[in-house]
N, C-alpha and C positions, 0 to 999 in steps of 0.2 A: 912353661907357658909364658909366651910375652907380654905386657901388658898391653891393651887395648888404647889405642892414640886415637879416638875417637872421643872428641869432648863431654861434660856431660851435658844434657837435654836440659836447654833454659826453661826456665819457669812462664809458663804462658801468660799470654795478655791479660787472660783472664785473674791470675795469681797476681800479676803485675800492678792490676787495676785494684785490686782489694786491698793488699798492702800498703798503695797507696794511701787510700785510703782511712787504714787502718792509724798509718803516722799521721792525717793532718788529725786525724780526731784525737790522737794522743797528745799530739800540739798542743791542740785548743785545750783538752782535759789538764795538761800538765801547766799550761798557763793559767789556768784559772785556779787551780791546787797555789800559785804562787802569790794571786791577791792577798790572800789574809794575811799575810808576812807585810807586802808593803804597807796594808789598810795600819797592822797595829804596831808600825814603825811609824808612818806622817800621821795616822789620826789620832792612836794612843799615845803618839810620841814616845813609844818603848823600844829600846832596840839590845836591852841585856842579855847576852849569849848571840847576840850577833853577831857572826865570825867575818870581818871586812878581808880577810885573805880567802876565804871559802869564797861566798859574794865575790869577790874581785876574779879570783880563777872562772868562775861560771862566766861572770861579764867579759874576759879573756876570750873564753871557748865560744861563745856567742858571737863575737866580735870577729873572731877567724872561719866560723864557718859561715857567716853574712859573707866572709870577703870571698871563700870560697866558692858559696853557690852564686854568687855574681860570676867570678867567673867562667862557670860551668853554666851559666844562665837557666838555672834551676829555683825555680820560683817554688818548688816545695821543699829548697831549700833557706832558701833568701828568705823568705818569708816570714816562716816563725820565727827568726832569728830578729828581727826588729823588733818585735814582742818581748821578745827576751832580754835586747838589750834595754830596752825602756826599763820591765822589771826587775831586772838584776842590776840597772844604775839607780833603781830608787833602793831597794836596797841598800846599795853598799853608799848610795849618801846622806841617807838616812841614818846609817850605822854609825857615819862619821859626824852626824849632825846631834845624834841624840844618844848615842854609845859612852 
């Protein structure tokens, strides 16, 4: 029997629209999971077992998929990546300031 060259059935608007969804609220949830780390790096001024090559890789992948969803002009992309990079450079200069 041959296989079947008929593609499979995309996931409808309505799927489309949830998921969406779904990632900007993960966004928001997973940026805010990441304040307590800057707060007791510049308030505590603690930053011991903070890994400035982990931080710096996150800051990386941040920084590449900003430049990405610019190009793709994907604002749920772009988006939370400027979050991220704010968060992920206080981090990792915070690491380097109080580390």
């Amino acid at each position: 029997m041959a296989p079947d060259p008929t593609p499979p059935a995309a996931a409808g608007p309505a799927s489309e629209a949830l998921l969406r969804r779904l990632l900007g609220g993960m966004s928001v949830f997973t940026l805010l999971m990441t304040v307590p780390q800057v707060l007791t790096i510049w308030v505590g001024q603690q930053a011991a077992g903070v890994s400035v090559l982990s931080w710096g890789a996150y800051l990386l992948s941040a920084l590449l998929w900003f430049w990405f969803g610019l190009q793709k002009r994907d604002k749920n992309i772009y988006l939370p990546c400027i979050g991220w990079i704010v968060l992920n450079g206080a981090v990792v200069a915070g690491a380097l300031v109080y580390g």
